[in-house]
PDB file with one MODEL, atoms N, CA, C and O in Angstrom:
MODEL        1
ATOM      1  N   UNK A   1       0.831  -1.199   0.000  1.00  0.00           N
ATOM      2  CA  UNK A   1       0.000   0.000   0.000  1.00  0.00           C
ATOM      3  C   UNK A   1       0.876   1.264   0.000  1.00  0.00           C
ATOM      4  O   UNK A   1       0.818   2.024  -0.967  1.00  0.00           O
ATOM      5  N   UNK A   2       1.666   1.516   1.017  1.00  0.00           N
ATOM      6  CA  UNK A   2       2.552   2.291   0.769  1.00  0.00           C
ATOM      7  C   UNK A   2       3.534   2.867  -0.380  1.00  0.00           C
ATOM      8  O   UNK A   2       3.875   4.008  -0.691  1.00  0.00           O
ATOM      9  N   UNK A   3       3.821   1.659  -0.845  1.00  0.00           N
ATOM     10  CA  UNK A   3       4.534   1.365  -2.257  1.00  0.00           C
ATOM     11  C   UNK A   3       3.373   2.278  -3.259  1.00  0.00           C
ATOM     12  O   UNK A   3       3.644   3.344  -3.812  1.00  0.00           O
ATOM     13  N   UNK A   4       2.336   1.723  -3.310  1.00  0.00           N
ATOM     14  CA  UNK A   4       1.536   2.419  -4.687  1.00  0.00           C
ATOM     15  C   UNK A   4       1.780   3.942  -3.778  1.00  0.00           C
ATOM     16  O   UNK A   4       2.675   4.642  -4.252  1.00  0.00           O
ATOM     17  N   UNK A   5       1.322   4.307  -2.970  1.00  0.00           N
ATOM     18  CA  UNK A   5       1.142   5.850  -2.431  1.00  0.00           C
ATOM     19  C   UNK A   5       2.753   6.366  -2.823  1.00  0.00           C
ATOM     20  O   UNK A   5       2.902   7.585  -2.744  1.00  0.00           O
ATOM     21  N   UNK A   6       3.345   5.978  -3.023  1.00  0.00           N
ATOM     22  CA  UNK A   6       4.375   6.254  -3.081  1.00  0.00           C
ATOM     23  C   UNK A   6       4.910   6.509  -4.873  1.00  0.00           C
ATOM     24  O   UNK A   6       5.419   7.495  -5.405  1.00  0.00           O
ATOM     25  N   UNK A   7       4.614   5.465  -5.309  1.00  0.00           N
ATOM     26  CA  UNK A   7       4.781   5.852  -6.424  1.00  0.00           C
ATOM     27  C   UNK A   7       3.807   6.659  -7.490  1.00  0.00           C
ATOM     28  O   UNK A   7       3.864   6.957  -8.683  1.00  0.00           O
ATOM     29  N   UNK A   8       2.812   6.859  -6.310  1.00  0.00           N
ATOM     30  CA  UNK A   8       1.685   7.666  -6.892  1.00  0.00           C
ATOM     31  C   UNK A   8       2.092   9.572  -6.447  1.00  0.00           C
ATOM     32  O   UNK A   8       1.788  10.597  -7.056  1.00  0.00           O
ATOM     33  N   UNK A   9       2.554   9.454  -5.685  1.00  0.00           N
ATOM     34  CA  UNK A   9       3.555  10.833  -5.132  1.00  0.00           C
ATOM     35  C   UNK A   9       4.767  10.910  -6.593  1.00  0.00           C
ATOM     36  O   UNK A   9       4.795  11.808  -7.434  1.00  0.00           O
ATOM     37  N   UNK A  10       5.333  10.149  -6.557  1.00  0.00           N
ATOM     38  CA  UNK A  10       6.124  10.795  -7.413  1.00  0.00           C
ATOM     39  C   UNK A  10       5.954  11.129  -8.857  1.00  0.00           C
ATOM     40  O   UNK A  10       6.790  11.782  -9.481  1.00  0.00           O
ATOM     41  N   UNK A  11       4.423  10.486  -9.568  1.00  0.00           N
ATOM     42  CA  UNK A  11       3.672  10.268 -10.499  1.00  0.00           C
ATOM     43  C   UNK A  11       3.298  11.831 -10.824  1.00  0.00           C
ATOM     44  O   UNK A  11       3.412  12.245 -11.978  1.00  0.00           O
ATOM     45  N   UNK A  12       2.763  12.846  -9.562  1.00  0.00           N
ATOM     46  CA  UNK A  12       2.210  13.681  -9.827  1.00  0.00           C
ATOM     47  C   UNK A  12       3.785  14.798  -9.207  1.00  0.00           C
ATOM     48  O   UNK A  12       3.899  16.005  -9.421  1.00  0.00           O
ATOM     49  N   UNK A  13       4.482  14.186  -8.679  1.00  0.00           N
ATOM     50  CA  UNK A  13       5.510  15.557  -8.447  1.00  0.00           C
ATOM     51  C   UNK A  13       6.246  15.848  -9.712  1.00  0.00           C
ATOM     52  O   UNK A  13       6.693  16.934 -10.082  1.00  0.00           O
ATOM     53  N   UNK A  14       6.300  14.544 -10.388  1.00  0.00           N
ATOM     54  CA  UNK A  14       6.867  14.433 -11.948  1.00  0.00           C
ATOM     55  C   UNK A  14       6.185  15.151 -13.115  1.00  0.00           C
ATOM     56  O   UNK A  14       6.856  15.612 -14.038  1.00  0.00           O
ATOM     57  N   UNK A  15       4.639  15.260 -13.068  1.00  0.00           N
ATOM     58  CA  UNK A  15       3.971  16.341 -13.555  1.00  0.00           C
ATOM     59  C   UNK A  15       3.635  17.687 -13.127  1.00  0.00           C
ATOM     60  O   UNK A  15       3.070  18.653 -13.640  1.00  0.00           O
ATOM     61  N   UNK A  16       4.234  17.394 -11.897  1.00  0.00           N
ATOM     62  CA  UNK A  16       4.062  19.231 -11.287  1.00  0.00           C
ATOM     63  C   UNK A  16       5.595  19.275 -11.652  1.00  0.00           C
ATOM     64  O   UNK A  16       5.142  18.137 -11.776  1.00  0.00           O
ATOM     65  N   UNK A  17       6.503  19.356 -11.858  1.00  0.00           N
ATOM     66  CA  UNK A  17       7.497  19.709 -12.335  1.00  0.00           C
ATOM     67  C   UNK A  17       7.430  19.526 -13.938  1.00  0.00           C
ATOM     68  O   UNK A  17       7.818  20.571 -14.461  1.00  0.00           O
ATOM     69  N   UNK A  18       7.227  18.978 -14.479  1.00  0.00           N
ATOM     70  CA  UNK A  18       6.860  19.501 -15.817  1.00  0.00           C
ATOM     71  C   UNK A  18       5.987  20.757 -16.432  1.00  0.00           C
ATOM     72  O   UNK A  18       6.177  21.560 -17.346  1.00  0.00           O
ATOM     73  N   UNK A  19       5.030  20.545 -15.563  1.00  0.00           N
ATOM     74  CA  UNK A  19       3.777  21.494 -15.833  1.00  0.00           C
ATOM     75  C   UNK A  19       4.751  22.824 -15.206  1.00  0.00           C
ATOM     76  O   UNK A  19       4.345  23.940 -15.531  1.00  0.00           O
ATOM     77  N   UNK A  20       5.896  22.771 -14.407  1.00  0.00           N
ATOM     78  CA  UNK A  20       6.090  24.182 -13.679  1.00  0.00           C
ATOM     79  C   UNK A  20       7.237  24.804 -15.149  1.00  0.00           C
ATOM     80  O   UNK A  20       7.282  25.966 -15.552  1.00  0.00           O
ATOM     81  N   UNK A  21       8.116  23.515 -15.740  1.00  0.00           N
ATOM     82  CA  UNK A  21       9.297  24.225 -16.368  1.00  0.00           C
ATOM     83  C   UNK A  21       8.420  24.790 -17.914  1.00  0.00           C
ATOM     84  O   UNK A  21       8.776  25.642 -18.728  1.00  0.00           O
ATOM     85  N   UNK A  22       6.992  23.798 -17.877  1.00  0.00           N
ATOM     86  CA  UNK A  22       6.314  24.535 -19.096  1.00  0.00           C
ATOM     87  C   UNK A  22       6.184  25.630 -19.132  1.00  0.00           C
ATOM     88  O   UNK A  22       6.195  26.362 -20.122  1.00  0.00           O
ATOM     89  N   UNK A  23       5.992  25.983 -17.661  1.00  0.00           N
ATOM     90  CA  UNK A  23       5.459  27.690 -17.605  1.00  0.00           C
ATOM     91  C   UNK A  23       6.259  28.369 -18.100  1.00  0.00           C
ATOM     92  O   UNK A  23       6.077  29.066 -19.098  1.00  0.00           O
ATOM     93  N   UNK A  24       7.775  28.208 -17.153  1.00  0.00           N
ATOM     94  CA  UNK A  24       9.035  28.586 -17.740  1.00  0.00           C
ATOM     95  C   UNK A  24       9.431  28.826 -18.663  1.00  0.00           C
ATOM     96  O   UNK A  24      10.171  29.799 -18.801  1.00  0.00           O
ATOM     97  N   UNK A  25       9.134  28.131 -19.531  1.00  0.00           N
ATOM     98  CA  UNK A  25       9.510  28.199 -20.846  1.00  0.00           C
ATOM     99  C   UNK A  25       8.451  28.826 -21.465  1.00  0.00           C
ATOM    100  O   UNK A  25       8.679  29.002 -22.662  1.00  0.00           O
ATOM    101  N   UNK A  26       7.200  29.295 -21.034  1.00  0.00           N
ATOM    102  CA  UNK A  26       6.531  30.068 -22.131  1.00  0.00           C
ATOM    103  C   UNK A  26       6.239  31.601 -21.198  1.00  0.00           C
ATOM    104  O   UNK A  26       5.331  32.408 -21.396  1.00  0.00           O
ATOM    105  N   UNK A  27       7.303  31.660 -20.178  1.00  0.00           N
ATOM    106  CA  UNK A  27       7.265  32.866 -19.433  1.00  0.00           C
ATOM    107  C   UNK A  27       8.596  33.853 -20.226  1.00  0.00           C
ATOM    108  O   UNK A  27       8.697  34.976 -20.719  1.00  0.00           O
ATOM    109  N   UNK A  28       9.589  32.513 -19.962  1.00  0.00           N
ATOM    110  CA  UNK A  28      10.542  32.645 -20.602  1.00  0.00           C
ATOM    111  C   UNK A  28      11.006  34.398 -21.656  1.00  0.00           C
ATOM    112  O   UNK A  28      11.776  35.324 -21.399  1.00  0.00           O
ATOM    113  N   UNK A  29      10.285  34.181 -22.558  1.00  0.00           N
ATOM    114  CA  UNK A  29      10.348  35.467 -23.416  1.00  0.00           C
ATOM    115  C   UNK A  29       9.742  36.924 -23.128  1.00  0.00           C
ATOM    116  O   UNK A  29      10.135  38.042 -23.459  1.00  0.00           O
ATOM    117  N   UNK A  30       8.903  36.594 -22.565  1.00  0.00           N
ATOM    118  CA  UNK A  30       8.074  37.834 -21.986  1.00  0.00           C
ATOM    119  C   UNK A  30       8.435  38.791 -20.832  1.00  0.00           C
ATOM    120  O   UNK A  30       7.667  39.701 -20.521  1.00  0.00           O
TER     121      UNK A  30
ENDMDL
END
């Protein structure tokens, strides 16, 4: 159980860090 919670944490920290450098990059120029 832990195991899935766990790899379910890093599932979405892996898309909150994507979703954050997207910003980045379309903040980027502006």
């Amino acid at each position: 159980m832990a195991r899935g919670i766990n790899n379910h944490a890093f599932f979405v920290f892996k898309l909150l860090f994507c979703f954050f450098l997207l910003l980045r990059l379309i903040a980027l120029p502006f």
